[in-house]
C-alpha positions as CSV (number, residue, x, y, z in Angstrom):
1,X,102.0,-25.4,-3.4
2,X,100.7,-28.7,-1.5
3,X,100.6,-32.3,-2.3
4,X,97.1,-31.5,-3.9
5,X,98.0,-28.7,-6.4
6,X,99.8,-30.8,-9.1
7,X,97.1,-31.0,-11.5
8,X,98.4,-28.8,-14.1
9,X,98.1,-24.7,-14.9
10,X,95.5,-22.3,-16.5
11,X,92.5,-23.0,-14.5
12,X,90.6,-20.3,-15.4
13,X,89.8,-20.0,-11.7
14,X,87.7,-22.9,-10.9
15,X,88.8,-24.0,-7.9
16,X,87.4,-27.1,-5.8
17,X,87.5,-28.2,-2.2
18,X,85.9,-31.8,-1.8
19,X,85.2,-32.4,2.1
20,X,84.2,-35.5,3.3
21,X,81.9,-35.5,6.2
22,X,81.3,-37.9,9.5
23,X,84.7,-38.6,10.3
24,X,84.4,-40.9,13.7
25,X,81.2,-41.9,13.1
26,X,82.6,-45.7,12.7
27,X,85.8,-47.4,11.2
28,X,83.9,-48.2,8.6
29,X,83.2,-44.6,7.3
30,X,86.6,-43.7,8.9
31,X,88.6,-46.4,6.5
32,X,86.4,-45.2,3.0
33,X,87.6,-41.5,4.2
34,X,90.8,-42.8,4.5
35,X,90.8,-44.6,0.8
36,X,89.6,-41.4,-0.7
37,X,92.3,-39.0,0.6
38,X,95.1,-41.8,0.1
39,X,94.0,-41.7,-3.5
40,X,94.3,-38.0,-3.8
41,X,90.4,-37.2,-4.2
42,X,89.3,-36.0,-0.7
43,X,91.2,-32.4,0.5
44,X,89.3,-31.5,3.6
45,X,87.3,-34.0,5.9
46,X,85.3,-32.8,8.9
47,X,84.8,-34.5,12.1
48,X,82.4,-35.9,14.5
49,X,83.7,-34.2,18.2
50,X,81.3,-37.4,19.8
51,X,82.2,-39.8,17.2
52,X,82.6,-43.2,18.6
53,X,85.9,-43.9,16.2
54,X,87.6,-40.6,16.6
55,X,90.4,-41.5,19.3
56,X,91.3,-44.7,16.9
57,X,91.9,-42.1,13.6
58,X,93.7,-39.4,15.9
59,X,97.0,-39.9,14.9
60,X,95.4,-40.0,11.0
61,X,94.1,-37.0,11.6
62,X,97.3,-35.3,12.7
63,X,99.1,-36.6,9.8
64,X,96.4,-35.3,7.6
65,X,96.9,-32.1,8.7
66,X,100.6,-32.0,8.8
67,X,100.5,-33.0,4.7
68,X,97.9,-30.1,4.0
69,X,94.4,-31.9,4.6
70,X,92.4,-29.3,6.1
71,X,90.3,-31.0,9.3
72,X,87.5,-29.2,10.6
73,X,84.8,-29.5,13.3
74,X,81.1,-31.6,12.1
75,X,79.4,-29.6,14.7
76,X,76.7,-32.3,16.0
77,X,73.3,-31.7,17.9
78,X,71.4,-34.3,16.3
79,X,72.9,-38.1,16.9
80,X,75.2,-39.9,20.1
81,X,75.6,-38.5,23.3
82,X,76.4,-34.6,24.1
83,X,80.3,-34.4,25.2
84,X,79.2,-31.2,27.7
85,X,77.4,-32.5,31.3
86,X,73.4,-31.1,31.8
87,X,72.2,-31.0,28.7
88,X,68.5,-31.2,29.1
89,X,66.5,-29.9,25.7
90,X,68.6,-31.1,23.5
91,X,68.8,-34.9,24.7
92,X,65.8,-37.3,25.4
93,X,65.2,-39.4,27.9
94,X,68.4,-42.0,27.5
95,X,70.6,-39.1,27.5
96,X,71.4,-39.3,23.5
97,X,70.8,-36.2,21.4
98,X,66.6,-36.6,19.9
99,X,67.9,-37.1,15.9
100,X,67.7,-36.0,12.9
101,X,63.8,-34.5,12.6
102,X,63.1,-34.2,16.3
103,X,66.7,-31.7,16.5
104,X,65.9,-29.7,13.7
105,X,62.2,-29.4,14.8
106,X,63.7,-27.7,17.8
107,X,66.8,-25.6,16.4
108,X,63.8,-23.9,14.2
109,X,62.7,-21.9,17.1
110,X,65.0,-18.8,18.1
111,X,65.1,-16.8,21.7
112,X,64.9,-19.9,24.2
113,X,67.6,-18.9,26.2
114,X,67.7,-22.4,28.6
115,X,68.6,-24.0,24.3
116,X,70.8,-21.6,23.9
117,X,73.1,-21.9,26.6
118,X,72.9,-25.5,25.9
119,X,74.3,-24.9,21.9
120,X,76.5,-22.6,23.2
121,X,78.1,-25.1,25.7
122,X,78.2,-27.7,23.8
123,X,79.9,-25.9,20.6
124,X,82.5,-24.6,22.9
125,X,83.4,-28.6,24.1
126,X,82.9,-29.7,21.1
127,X,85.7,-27.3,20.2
128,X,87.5,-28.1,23.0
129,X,87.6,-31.5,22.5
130,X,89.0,-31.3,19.0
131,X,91.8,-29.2,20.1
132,X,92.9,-31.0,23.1
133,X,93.6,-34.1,21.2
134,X,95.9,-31.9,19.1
135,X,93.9,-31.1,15.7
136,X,93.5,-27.8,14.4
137,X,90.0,-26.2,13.4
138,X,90.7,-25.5,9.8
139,X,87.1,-25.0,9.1
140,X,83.1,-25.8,10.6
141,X,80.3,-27.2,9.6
142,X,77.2,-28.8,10.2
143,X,76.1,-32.7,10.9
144,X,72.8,-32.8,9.1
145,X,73.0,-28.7,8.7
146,X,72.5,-27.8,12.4
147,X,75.2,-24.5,12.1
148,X,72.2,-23.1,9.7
149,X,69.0,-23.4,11.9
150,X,67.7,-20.1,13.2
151,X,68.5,-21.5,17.1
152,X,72.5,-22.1,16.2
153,X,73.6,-19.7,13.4
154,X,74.3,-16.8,15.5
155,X,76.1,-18.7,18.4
156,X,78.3,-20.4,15.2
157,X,79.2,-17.2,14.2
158,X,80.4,-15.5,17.3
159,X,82.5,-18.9,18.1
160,X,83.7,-18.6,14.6
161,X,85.0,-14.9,15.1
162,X,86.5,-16.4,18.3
163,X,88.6,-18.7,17.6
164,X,89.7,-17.8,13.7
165,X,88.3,-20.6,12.0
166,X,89.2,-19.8,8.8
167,X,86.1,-21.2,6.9
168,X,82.7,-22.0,7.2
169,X,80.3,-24.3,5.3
170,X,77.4,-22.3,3.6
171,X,75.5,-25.2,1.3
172,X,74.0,-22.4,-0.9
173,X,73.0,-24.3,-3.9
174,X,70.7,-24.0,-7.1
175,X,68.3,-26.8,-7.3
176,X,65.9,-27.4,-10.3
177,X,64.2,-30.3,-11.9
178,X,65.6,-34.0,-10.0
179,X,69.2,-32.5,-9.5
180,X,72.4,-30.7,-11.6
181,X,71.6,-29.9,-14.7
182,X,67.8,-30.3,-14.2
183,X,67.9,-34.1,-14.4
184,X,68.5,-37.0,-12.2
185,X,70.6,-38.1,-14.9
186,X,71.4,-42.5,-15.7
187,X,75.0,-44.0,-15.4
188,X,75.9,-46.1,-18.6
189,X,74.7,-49.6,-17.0
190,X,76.5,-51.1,-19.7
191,X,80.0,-49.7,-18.4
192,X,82.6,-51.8,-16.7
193,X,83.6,-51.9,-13.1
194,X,87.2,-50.1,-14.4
195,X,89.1,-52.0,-11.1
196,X,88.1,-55.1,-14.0
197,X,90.1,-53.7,-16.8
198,X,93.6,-56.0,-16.1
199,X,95.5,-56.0,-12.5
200,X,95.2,-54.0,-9.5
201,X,95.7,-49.7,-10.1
202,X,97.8,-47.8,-7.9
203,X,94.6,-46.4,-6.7
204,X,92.9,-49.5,-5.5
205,X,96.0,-50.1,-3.9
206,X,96.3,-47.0,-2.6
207,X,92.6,-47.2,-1.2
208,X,93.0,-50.4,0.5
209,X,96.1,-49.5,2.3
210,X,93.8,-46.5,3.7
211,X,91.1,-48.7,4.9
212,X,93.9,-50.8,6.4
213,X,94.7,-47.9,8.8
214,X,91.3,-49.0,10.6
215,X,91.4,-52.3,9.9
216,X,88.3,-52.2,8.1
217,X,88.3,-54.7,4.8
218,X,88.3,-53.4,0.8
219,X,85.0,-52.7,-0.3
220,X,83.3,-56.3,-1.3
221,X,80.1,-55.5,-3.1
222,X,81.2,-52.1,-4.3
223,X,79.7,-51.5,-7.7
224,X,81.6,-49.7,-10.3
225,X,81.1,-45.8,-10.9
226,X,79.0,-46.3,-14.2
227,X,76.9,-48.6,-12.7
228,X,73.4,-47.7,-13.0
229,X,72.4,-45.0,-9.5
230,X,68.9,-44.7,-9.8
231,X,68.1,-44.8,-13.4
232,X,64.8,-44.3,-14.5
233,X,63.0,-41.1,-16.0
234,X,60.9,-40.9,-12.5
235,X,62.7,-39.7,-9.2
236,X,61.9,-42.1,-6.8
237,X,60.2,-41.1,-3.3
238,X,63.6,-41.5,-1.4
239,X,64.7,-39.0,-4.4
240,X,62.0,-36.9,-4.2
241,X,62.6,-36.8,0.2
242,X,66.1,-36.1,-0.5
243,X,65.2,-32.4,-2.8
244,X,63.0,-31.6,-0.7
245,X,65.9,-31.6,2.5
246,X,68.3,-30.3,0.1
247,X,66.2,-27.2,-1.0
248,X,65.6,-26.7,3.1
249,X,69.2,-26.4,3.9
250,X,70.3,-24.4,0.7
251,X,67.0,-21.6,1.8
252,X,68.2,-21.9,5.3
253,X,72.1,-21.3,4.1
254,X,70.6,-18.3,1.9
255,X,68.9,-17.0,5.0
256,X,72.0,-17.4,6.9
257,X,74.9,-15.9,4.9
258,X,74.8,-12.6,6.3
259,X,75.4,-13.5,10.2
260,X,78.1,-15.7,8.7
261,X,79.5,-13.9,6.8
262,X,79.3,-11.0,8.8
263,X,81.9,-13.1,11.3
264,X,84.7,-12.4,9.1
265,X,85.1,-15.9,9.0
266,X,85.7,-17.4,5.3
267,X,83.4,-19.2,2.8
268,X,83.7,-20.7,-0.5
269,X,82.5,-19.0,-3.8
270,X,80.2,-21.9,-4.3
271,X,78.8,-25.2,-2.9
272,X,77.7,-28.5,-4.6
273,X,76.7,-31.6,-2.8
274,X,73.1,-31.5,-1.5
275,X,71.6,-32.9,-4.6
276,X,74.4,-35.6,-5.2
277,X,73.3,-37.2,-1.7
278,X,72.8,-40.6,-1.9
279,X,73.4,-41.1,-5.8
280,X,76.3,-39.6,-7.1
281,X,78.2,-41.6,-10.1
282,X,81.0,-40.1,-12.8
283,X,78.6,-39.0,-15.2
284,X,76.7,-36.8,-12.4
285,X,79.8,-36.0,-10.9
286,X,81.1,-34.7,-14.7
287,X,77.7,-32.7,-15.3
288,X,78.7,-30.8,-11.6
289,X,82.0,-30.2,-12.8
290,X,81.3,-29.3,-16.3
291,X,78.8,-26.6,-14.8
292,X,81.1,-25.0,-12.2
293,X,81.0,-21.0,-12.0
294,X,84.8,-19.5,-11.3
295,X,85.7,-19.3,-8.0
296,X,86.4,-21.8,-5.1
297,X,83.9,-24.7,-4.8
298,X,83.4,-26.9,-1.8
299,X,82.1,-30.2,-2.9
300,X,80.3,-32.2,0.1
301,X,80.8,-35.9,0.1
302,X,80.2,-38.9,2.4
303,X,82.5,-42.0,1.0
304,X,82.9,-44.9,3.5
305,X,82.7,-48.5,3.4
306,X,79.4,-50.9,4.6
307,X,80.4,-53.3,7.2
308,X,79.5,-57.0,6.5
309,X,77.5,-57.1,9.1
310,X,74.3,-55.2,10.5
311,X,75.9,-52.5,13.6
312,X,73.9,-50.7,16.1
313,X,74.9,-47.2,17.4
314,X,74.1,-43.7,17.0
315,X,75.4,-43.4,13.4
316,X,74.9,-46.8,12.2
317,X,72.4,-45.7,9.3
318,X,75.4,-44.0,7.8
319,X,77.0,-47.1,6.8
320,X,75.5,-48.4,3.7
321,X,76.4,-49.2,-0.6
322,X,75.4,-45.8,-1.0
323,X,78.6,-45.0,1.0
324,X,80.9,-47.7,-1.1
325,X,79.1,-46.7,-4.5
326,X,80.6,-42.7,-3.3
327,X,83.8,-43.6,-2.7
328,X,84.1,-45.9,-6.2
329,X,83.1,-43.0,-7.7
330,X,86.2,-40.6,-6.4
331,X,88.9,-43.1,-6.1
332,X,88.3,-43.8,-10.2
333,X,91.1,-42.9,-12.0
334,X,88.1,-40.8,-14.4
335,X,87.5,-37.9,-11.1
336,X,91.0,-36.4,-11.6
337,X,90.9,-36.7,-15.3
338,X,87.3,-34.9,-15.1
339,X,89.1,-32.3,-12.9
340,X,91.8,-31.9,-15.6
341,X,89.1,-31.6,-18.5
342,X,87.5,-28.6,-17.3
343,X,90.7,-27.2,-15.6
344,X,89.6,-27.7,-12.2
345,X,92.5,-27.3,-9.9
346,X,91.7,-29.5,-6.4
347,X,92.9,-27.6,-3.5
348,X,92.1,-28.3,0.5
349,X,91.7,-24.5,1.7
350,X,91.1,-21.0,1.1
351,X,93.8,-18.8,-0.5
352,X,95.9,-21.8,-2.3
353,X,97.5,-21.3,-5.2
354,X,96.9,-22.8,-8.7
């Protein structure tokens, strides 16, 4: 039993993962990564091979995995530079991989050999690259979903087979009306920030002292987990954008189970996340949990803090309140007694114990 099983017994077999992605992307996301699994809510955290912050969290990393985090590989074709030499068809003219749209535009074709020799080398130094600075692939994923695309799946799940990674992300999920349940759902805008409610928790504490490892301030404008997301009985066009990617990637991930599977390599029961992109707060969070079939879960999540001022860079769009309003959510005191509620035991990789 790990540092992460001490939730209590009789779980009914609802287990949960929750992964944090984009590790190295900047010390900003690095630090709210490093809040949430100092406060006990983030289990598994999967990294950026090119991130621009990954040699500073390195030794982070290795202590994560020496306490029982599971730290995996973001596999990244979409955003910063390739780490392998020559790629062509995958990069644009500055030498940077094309983004978001323009990648998965190209990973939707299959049988261009000249791409995939380019996937293929670039997974392999990806991999390489993790391992030589002394981490462990305890599981792969995607940045943005890549690992799914009809161009990458096959050449993940060879590598997979390869090197025993013991788990791999497959972001099946069941999406109807604006999100979980069927609704976008409103946080109580009348609730408290609970950080408010007399002194300073162990967890706030806790949280800061992780952000500290980066250097990287507490949150200043983080609004409290019950504050209002995106209330309102209408989604809004950014909600409507963000259903539409999420019902992409769950077809693509039904489409791709079988080669994946197939591997041997292993997956969770379950996946939640897609739809809780950008808005997630307690009472969304609670109808997830509430709802969660037996089985092991994996729960996608992107905390991190927003820097104070505007940066530039490859991965700069990822650091915004969206990414505070995340991490307020898990580092509330409420998550774990959500968890215990529905007798969800939290664990950080396949075959734990309850």
């Amino acid at each position: 039993m790990n540092e992460f099983n001490h939730i209590g017994t009789n779980f009914q077999g609802r287990q949960i993962i929750v992964n944090a992605d984009d590790f190295g992307a900047d010390r900003h996301r690095d630090a709210g990564i490093a809040a949430a699994v100092a406060a006990g809510a983030v289990t598994s955290v999967s990294v950026l091979a090119n991130g621009p912050s990954l040699d500073d969290g390195l030794s982070l990393l290795r202590s994560w995995q020496y306490r029982g985090i599971s730290v995996g590989l973001h596999f990244n074709l979409s955003e910063g530079r390739p780490l392998k030499k020559g790629v062509a068809l995958l990069a644009g003219e500055k030498g940077g991989f094309r983004g978001k749209a323009e990648t998965h535009n190209l990973l939707m074709q299959n049988g261009n050999t000249e791409m995939t020799a380019e996937i293929e080398g670039e997974l392999e130094v990806q991999i390489a690259h993790l391992k030589e600075r002394g981490l462990r692939i305890d599981h792969l994923d995607g940045h943005q979903h890549v690992h799914l695309f009809p161009a990458v799946v096959a050449i993940v799940a060879r590598a997979a087979a390869r090197y025993a990674i013991p788990r791999l992300r497959i972001p099946v999920e069941t999406l109807s009306g604006e999100g979980p349940g069927g609704s976008c759902g409103s946080a109580d805008a009348d609730a408290s920030d609970p950080r408010a409610e007399g002194g300073r928790p162990e967890r706030e504490r806790q949280a800061a002292e992780g952000a500290g490892v980066f250097g990287a301030p507490p949150p200043k404008r983080v609004r409290g987990p019950f504050g209002t997301t995106r209330a309102g009985s209408g989604a809004s066009s950014a909600e409507t954008s963000y259903f539409r990617e999420a019902a992409m990637f769950s077809r693509l991930a039904e489409a791709a189970r079988t080669l994946l599977t197939a591997a041997g390599t292993g997956a969770t029961d379950h996946f939640r996340g897609l739809s809780l992109k950008g808005r997630i707060s307690l009472p969304l969070l609670e109808e997830t949990l509430k709802n969660l079939p037996p089985g092991v879960t994996e729960l996608m999540v992107h905390p991190g803090y927003a820097p104070d001022l505007p940066i530039t860079g490859p991965f700069a769009a990822f650091a915004t309140a969206d990414r505070e309003r995340e991490l307020a959510v898990l580092i509330a005191p409420e998550f774990r007694t959500l968890l215990k509620k529905y007798r969800i035991n939290l664990i950080s990789r396949l075959g734990e114990n309850s």
